[in-house]
C-alpha distance (Angstrom), angle and dihedral (degrees) to the residues before:
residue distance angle dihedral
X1 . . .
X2 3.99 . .
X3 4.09 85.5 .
X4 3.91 86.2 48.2
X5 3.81 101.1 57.5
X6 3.94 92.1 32.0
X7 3.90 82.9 61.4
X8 3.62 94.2 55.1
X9 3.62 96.3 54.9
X10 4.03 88.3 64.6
X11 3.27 100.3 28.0
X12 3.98 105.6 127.2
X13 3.87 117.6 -124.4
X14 3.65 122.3 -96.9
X15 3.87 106.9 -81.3
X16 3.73 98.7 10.6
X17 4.18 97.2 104.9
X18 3.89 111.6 76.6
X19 3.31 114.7 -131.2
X20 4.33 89.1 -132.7
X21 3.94 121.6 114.0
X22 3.30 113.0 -72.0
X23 3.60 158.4 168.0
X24 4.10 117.6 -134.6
X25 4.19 128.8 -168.3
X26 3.52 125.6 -160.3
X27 3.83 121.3 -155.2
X28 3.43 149.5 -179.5
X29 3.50 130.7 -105.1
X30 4.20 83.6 -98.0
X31 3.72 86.7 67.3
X32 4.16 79.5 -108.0
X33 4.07 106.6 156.2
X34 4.26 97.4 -121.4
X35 3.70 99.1 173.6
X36 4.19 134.5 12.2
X37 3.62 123.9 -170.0
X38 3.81 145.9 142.8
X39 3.93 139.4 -128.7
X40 3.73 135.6 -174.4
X41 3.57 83.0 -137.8
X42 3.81 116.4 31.4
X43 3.84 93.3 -175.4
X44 3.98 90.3 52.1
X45 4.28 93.9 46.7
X46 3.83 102.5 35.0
X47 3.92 84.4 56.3
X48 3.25 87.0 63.6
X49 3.83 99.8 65.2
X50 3.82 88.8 64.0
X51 3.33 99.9 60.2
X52 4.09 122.0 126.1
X53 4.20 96.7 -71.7
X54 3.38 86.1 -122.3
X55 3.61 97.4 74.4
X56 4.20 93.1 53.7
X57 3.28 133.2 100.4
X58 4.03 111.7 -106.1
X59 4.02 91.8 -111.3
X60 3.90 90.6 48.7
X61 4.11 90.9 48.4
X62 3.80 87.1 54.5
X63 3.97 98.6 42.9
X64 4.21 81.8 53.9
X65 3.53 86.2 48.9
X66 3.50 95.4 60.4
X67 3.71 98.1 28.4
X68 4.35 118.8 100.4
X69 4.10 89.9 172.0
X70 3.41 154.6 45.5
X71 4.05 126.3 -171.4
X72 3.93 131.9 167.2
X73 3.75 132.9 -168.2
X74 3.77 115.1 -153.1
X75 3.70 126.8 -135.7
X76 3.84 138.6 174.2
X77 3.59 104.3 -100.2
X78 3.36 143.0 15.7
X79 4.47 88.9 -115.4
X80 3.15 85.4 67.5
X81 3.90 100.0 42.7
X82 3.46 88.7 60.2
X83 3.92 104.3 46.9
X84 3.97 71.9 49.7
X85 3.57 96.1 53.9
X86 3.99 84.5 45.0
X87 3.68 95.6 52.6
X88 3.56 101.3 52.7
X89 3.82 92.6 38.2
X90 4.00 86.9 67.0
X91 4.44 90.5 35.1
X92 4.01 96.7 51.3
X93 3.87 100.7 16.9
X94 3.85 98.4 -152.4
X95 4.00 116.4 -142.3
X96 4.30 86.1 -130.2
X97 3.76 95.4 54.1
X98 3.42 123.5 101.7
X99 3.89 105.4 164.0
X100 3.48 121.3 85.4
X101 3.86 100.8 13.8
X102 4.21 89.7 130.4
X103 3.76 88.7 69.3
X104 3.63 93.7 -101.8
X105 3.99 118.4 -164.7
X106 3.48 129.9 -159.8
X107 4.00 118.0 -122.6
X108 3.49 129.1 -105.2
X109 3.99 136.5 -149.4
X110 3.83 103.0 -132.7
X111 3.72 135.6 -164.3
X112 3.54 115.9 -150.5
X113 4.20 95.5 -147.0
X114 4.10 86.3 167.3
X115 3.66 97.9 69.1
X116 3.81 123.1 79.9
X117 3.50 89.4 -119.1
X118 4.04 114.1 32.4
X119 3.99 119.3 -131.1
X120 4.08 117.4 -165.2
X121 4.00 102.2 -143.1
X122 3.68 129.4 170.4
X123 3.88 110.6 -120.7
X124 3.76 150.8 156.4
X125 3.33 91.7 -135.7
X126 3.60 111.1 112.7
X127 4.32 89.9 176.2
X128 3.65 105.9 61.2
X129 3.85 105.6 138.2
X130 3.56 111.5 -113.6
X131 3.56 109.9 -1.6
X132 3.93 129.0 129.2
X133 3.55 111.9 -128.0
X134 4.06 131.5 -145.8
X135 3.78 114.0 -173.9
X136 2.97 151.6 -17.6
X137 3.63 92.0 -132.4
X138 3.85 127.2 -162.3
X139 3.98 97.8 -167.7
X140 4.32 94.2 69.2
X141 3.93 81.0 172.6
X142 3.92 94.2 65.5
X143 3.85 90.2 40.7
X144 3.99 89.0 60.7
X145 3.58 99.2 42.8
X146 4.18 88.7 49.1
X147 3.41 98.3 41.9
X148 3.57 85.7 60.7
X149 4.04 89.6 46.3
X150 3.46 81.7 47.3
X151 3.85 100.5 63.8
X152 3.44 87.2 48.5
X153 3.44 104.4 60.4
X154 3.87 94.2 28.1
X155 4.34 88.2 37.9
X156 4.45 91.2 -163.9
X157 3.70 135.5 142.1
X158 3.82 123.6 -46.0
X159 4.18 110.0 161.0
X160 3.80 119.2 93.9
X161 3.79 124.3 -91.2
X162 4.47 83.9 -100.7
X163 3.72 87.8 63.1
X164 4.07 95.9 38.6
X165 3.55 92.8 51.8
X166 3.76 95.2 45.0
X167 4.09 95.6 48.4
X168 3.61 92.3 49.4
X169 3.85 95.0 45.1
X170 3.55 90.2 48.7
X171 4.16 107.5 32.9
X172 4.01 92.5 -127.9
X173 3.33 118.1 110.8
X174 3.50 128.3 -100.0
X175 4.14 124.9 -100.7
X176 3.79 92.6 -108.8
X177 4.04 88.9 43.5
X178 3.41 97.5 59.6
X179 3.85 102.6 49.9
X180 4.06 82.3 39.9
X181 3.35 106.0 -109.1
X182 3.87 96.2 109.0
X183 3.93 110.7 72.3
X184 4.02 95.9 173.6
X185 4.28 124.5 110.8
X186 4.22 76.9 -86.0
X187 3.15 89.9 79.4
X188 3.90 97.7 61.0
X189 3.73 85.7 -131.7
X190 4.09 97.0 96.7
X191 3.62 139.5 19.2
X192 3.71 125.1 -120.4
X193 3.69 104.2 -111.4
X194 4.30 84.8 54.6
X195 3.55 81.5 50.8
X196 3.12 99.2 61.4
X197 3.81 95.3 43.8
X198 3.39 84.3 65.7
X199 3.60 101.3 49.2
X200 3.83 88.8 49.5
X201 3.85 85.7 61.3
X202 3.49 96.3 47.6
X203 3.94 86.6 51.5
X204 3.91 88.5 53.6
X205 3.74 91.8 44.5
X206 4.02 92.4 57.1
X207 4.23 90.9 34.0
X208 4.01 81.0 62.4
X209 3.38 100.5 -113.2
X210 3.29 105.6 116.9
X211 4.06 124.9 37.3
X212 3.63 98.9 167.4
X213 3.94 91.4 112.6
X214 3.97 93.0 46.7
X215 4.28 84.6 51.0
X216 3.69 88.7 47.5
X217 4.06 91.4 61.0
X218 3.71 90.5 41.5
X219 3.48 86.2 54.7
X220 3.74 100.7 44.9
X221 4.09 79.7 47.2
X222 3.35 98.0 59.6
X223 4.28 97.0 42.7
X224 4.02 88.3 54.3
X225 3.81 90.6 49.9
X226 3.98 84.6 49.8
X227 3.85 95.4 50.8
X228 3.97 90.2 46.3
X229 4.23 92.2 -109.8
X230 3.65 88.4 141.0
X231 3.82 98.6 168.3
X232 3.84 90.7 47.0
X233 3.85 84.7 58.5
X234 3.31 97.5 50.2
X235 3.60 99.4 46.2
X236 4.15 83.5 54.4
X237 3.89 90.9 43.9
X238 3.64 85.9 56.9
X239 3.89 89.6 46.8
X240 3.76 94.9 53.7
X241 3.73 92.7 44.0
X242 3.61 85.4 56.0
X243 3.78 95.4 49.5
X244 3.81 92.0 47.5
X245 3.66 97.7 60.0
X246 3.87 86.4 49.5
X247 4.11 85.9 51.3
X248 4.00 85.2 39.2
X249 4.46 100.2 117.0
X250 3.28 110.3 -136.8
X251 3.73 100.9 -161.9
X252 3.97 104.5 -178.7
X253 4.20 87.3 72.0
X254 3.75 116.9 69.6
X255 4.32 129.1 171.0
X256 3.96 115.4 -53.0
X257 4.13 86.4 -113.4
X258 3.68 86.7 58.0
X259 4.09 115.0 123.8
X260 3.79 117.7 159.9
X261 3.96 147.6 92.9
X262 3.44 138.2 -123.6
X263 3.87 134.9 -147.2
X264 3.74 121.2 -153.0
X265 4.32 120.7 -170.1
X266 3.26 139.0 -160.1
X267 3.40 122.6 166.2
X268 4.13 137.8 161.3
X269 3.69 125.4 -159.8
X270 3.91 99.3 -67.6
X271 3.96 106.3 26.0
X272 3.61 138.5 31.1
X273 3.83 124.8 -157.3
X274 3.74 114.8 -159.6
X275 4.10 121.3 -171.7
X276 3.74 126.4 -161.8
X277 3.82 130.1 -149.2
X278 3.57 115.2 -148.9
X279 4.11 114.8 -148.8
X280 3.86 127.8 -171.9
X281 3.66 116.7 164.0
X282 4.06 92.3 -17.3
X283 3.75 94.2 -47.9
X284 3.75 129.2 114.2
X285 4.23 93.5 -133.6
X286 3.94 90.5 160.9
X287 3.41 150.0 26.3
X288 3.77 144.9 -172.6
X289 3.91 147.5 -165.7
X290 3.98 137.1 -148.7
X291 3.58 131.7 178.9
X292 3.75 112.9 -164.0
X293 3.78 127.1 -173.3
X294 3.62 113.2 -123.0
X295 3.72 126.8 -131.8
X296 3.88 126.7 -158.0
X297 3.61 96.3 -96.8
X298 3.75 102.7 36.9
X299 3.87 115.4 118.6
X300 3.83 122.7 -166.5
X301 3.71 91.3 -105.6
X302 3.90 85.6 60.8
X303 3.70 91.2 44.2
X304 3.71 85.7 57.5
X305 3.22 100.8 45.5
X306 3.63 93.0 59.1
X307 3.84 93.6 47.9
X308 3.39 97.3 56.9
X309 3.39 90.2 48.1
X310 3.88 90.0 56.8
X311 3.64 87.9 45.1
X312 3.59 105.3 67.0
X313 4.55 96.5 33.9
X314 3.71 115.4 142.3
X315 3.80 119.1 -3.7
X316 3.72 105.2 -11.9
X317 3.28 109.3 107.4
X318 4.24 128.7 -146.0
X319 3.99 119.5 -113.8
X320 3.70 117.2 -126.9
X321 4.36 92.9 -92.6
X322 3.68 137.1 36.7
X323 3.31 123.3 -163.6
X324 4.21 114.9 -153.4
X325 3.78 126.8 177.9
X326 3.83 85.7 -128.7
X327 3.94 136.4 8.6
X328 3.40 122.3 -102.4
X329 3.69 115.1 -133.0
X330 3.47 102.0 -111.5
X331 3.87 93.2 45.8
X332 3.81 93.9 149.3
X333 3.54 103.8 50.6
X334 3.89 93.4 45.0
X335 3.74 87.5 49.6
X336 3.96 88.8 56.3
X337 3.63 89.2 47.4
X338 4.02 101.8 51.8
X339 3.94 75.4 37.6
X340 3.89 90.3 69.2
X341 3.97 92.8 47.6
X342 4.06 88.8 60.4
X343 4.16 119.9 92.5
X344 4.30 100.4 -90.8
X345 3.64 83.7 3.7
X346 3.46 101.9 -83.4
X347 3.98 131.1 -154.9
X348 3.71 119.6 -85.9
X349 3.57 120.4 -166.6
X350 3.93 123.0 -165.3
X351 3.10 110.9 -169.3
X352 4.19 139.3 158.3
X353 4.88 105.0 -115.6
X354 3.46 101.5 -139.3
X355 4.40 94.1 -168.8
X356 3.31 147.8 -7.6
X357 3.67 127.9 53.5
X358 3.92 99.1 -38.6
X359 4.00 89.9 53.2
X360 3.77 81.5 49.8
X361 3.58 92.0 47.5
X362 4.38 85.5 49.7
X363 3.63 88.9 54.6
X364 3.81 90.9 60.5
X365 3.39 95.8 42.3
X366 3.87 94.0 53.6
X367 4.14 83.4 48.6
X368 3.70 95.5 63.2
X369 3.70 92.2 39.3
X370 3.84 81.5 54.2
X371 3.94 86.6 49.8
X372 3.70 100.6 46.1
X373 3.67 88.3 51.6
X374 3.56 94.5 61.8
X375 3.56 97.2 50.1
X376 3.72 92.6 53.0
X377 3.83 83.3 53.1
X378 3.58 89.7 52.8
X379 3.80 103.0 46.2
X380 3.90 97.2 44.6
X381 4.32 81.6 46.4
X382 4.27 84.1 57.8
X383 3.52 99.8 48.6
X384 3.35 109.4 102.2
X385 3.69 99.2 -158.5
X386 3.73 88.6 57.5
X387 4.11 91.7 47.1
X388 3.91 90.5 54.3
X389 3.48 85.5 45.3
X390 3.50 95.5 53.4
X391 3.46 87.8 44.3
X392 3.68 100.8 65.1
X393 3.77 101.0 34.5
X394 3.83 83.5 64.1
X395 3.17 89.5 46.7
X396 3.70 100.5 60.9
X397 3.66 94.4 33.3
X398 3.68 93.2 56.3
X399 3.99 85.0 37.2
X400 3.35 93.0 -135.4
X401 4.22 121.6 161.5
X402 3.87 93.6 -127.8
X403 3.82 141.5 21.1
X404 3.52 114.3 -76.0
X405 3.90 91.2 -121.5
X406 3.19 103.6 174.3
X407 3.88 121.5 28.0
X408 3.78 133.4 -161.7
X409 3.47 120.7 -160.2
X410 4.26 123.3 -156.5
X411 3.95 116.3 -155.3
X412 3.99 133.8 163.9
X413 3.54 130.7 -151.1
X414 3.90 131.2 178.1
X415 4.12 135.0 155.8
X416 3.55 106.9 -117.6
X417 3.78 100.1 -28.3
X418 3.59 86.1 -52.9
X419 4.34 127.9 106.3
X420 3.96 93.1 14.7
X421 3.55 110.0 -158.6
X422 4.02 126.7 -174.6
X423 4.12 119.8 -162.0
X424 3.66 128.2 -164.8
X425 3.84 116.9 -154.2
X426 4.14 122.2 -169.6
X427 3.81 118.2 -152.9
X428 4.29 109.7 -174.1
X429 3.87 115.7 -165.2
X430 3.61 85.7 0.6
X431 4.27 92.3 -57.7
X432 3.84 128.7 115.1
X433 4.48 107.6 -93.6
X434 3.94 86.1 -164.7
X435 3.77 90.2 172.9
X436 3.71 89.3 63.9
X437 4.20 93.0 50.8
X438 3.58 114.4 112.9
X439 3.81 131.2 -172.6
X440 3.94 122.8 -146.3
X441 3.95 135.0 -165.1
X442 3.23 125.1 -128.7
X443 4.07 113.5 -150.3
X444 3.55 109.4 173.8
X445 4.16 115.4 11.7
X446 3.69 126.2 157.9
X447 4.01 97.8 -152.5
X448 3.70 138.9 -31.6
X449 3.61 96.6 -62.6
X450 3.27 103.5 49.7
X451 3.76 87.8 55.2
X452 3.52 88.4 61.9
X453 4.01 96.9 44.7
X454 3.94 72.4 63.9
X455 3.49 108.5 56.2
X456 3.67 98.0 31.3
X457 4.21 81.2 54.8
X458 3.90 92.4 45.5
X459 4.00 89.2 47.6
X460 3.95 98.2 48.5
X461 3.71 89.0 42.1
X462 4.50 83.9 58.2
X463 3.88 87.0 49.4
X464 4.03 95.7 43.8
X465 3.52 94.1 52.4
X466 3.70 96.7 51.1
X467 3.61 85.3 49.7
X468 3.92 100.0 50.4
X469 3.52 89.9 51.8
X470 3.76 88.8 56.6
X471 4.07 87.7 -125.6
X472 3.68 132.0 163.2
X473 3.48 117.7 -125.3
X474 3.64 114.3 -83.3
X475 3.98 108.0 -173.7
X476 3.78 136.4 -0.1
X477 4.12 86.5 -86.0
X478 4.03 91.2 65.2
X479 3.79 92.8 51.5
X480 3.92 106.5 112.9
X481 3.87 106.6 -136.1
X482 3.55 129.8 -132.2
X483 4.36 95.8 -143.5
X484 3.56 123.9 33.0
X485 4.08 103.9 -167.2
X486 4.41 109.1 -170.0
X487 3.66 106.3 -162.4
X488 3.99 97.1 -119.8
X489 4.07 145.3 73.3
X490 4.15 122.0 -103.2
X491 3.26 99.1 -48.8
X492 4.10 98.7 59.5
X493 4.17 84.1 35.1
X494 3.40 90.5 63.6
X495 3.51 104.4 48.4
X496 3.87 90.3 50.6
X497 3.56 86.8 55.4
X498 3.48 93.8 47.5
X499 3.90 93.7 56.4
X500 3.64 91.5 46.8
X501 3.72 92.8 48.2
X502 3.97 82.2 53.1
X503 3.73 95.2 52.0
X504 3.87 91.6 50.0
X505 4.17 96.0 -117.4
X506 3.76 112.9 141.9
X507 3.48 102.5 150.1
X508 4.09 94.0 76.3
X509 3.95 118.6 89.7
X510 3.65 103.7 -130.2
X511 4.31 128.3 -164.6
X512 3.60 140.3 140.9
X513 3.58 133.0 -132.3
X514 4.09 128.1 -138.7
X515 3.47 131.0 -147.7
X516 3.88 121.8 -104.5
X517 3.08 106.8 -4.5
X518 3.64 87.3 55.5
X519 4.17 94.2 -137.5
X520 3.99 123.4 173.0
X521 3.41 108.7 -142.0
X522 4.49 113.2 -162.3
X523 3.69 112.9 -159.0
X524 4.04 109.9 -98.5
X525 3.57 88.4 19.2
X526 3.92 113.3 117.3
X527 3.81 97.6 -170.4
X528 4.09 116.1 55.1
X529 3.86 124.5 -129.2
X530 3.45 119.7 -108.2
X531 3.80 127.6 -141.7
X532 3.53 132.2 -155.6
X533 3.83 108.6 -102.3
X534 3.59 90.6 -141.0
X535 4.26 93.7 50.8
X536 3.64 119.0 111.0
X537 4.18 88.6 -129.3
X538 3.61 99.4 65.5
X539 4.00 90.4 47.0
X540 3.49 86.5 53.3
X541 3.79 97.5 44.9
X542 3.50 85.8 47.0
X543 3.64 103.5 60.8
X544 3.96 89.4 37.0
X545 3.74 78.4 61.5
X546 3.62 92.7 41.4
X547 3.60 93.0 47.6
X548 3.90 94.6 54.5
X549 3.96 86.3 47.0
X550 3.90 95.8 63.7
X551 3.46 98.7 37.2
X552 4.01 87.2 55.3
X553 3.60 92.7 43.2
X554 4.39 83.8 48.4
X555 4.01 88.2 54.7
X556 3.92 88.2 44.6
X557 3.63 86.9 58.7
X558 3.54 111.7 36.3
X559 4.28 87.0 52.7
X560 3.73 85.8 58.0
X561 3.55 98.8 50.5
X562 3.91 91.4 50.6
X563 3.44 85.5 50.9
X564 3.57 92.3 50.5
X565 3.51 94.8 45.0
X566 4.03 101.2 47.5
X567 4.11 81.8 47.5
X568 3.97 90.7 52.5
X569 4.24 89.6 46.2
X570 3.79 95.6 59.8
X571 3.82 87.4 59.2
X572 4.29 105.0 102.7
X573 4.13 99.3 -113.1
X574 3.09 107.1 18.8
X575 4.02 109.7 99.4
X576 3.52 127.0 -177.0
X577 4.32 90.1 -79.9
X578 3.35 94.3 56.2
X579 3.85 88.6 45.5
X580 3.69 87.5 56.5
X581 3.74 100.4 42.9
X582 4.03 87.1 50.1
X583 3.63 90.7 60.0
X584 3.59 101.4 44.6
X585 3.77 89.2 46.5
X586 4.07 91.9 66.4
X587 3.37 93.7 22.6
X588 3.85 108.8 -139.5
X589 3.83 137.9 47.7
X590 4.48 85.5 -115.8
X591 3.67 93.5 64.1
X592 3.67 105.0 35.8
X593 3.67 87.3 63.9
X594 3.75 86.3 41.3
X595 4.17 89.6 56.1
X596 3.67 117.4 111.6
X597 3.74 120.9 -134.2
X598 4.35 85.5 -104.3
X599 3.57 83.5 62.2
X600 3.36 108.1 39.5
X601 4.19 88.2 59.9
X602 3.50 91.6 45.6
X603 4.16 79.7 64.2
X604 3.84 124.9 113.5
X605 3.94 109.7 -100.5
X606 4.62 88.4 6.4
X607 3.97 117.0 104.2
X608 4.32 112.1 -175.8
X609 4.05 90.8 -86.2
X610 3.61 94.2 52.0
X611 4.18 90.2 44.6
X612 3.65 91.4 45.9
X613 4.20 84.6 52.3
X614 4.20 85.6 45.2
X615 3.44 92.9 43.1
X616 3.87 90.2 44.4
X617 4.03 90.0 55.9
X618 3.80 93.7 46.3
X619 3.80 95.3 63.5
X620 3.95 107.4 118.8
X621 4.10 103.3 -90.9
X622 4.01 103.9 -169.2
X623 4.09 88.0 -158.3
X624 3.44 92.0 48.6
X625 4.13 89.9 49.2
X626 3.79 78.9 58.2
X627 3.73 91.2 63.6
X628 3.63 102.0 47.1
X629 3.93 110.4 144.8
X630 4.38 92.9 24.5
X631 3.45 88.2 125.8
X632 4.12 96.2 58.0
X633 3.56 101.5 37.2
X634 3.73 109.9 146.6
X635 4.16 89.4 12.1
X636 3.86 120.2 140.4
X637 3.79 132.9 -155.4
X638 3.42 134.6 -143.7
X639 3.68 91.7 -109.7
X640 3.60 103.7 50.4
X641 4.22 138.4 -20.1
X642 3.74 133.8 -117.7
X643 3.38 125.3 -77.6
């Protein structure tokens, strides 16, 4: 029972794990790492640990036991969870791990530039002089099987140095050469400076530079699938699978000489989160997390600059780079200061990757500040002390006679004028009601606020009806609210007011909210009301506002793909499969209709006639821009129904 209610004290909240790769840590209430492990979905295997105890395995029951938190850091794939996993196994050696505990290392694919004549050879190693390393490599399978497909395409030298040395003393061939398994100037059949052409495009191919040979088997895939050769096409499938996991970037391992850290941000317009990336000798051994409050005229590069300061207080002492999303403005004179902490003071250099592995390694920085900030939203959004709070500061700001328990929250979204969309989002005791969201369409709209002279209309209409019938609420939709926020300044304010005025209502409190600066806007009211930035009611009527934003912005989108997809299904040969497989190929609605016809051929299940008929169908058609959303008239989500 002890393990039960210690479980529930770090037990995340509904919502708040992504459901990216990952890699996870429990620890004690020492801050002592207990456990390490990874997931392809973190959301999917952390739930796991909270299962009834009775359903664990002994040595899992007794890691909980012990265990007073849980954190993950998110990365790209799940290669790189696991050399993750691996890394920090052998850094923080947890007391519940059992894998790598010999030490284990990864394998690498290794170029051996030094030699006169270049051999790519799978090692261990990680000190060969000279060589160019790709890697390290968890899948050992795929790094046979390409290696192999390697030496085809890149045909170089494979006997030992013994062999190499003795052919080109001697002018014979060398035992590999002559049953043709040897491709190097031992084998009489090239000269050394050729040679080493070729090795320098085999060192681009696996740098990522240059795909051409990966597109050729793609290609050569898709042509025996055409001419029914089905076992040729797997056999290449398999080859091309094998070749991508080679290409695969694993961006959370960096060279052996490598010492630095990296700072991601992501910030809104009341917090910032910042995340740092500890490196030592191309490994991430560390990592950190800030949340900073932001003020009006606080830019990223500000934000920073006052992180890094943070970072490196007291004893701990700045490597020789930093690597920032953005530069703070006064770049130079904080690199002189952190310059001053190192040994002999030592350069530092902050400076802003722009590719490579280190931009890659950025990117996932910036994620899990992106993640951390979200659960900070979340927590301070289920503390009840903080709701209340929120509660009554908006309460007397808006000087309203009661608590605005339940909220509704008005928001319009359209693509260029075009598909106008309106959402409605319900937040009770200062929580999300998603059942009682609703989405509305917007046919014919002259701007923004006439759009919301709609909605508000449509909405007090719902709540007059049930009240002229003399009915009883029957679901969270007939529930009359106490605040009504519009996302907007004056002008939006005073069309909502208008439409309520219209419909009679006067016992609703009314205001609208503006972007940035975070104003409050009253109806009648020519100057706006100003929060504190640090109060608990603006953060919660900003992510009310928030809220209604993305679901908005979800309707938007889903309208357009129907109307995508119903456009793409009239085409003759292309069924509802191929429909499917089109848009998972480019990903998104935006750059389908960005594709050119090239592209479009190059498509799984698409030859040129069938792109030119795609293409053909994806030309901008003003009447059919008037239809957006046909085919899901009357449609309902999970989340909320149409109003």
């Amino acid at each position: 029972m002890e393990a039960a209610d210690n479980r529930a004290s770090f037990r995340p909240a509904q919502g708040e794990i992504p459901t990216s790769p990952g890699v996870y840590r429990f620890s004690d209430k020492h801050g002592r790492v207990l456990y390490i492990g990874k997931a392809k979905n973190l959301r999917a295997r952390l739930s796991n640990y909270f299962q009834p105890l009775h359903s664990l395995m002994p040595r899992t029951r007794r890691m909980l036991a012990l265990a007073a938190k849980v954190d993950w850091t998110v990365v790209a794939t799940d290669t790189e969870s696991l050399v993750l996993e691996h890394t920090w196994i052998t850094e923080f050696k947890p007391p519940f791990n059992v894998q790598f505990k010999d030490d284990k290392t990864y394998p690498y694919l290794a170029v051996t530039l030094r030699e006169e004549a270049p051999r790519l050879t799978i090692t261990r190693n990680e000190k060969i002089r000279g060589a160019r390393y790709f890697g390290p490599y968890p899948k050992v399978w795929a790094l046979r099987e390409t290696t192999a497909l390697l030496q085809q395409a890149f045909p170089i030298r494979t006997c030992n140095d013994a062999d190499y040395k003795r052919a080109m003393s001697s002018g014979r061939p060398c035992l590999a050469g002559q049953i043709g398994r040897c491709h190097g100037p031992c084998s009489g059949l090239i000269s050394v400076e050729d040679h080493r052409a070729r090795v320098d495009e085999l060192v681009s191919f696996l740098g990522g530079g240059d795909t051409s040979h990966l597109r050729e088997l793609q290609r050569r895939m898709r042509d025996a699938a055409a001419e029914q050769r089905y076992e040729d096409a797997a056999r290449l499938r398999d080859q091309t699978r094998a070749v991508e996991h080679v290409m695969e970037k694993n961006a959370v391992v960096l060279g052996l000489d490598v010492n630095l850290d990296v700072f991601g941000l992501r910030s809104d317009e009341l917090a910032a989160a910042a995340h740092q990336f500890i490196i030592r000798g191309g490994r991430i051994r560390g990592e950190r997390s800030w949340i900073v409050d932001v003020e009006l005229d606080d830019s990223p590069g500000t934000l920073l600059e006052q992180v890094i300061q943070s970072a490196y207080e007291g004893e701990r002492e700045p490597p020789p780079e930093i690597l920032v999303p953005v530069l703070p403005e006064n770049a130079a004179e904080l690199e002189n200061a952190l310059g001053e902490r190192r040994p002999r003071r030592g350069r530092v250099r902050v400076r802003v990757p722009e590719r490579g592995g280190k931009a890659q390694l950025m990117e996932r920085a910036v994620l899990n500040a992106g993640e951390h900030l979200i659960r900070y939203k979340l927590k301070r959004s289920a503390d009840l002390t903080a709701r209340t709070d929120a509660l009554a500061e908006l309460q007397q700001a808006l000087g309203m006679d009661e608590a605005p328990l339940r909220i509704e929250c008005i928001d319009v979204s359209h693509l260029q004028g075009t598909g106008v969309v309106a959402s409605l989002v319900v937040f009770e005791d200062a929580l999300p009601a998603k059942g009682a969201y609703r989405k509305y369409r917007i046919e014919e709209t002259r701007d923004d606020t006439d759009s919301i002279h709609q909605v508000v209309s449509r909405r007090a209409a719902q709540l007059n009806l049930a009240r002229a019938n003399d009915e009883q609420p029957s679901g969270v939709y007939r529930d009359r609210p106490q605040l009504l926020i519009v996302d907007g300044g004056e002008p939006q304010v005073k069309a909502a007011a208008r439409a309520l005025a219209e419909a009679g209502i006067t016992d609703i409190a009314l205001c609208g909210v503006a972007k940035r600066l975070e104003e409050i806007w009253l109806p009648g009211d020519p100057f706006p009301v100003i929060l504190p930035r640090t109060s608990e009611a603006l953060f919660l009527v900003q992510r009310i506002r928030d809220e209604a934003h993305r679901f908005a912005i979800t309707f938007q989108r889903q309208r357009r793909s129907a109307s995508i997809t119903s456009r793409l299904a009239e085409i003759p040969g292309l069924g509802p499969k191929r429909v499917t497989g089109l848009l998972k190929h480019f990903g998104s609605v935006t750059r389908l209709r960005a594709a050119s016809l090239a592209e479009l051929a190059a498509a799984p299940g698409l030859g040129p006639k069938l792109a030119e008929q795609v293409l053909g169908h994806l030309q901008p058609d003003p009447a059919a821009d008037g239809k957006i959303g046909e085919s899901v008239e009357g449609s309902q989500s999970a989340e909320g129904g149409t109003g």
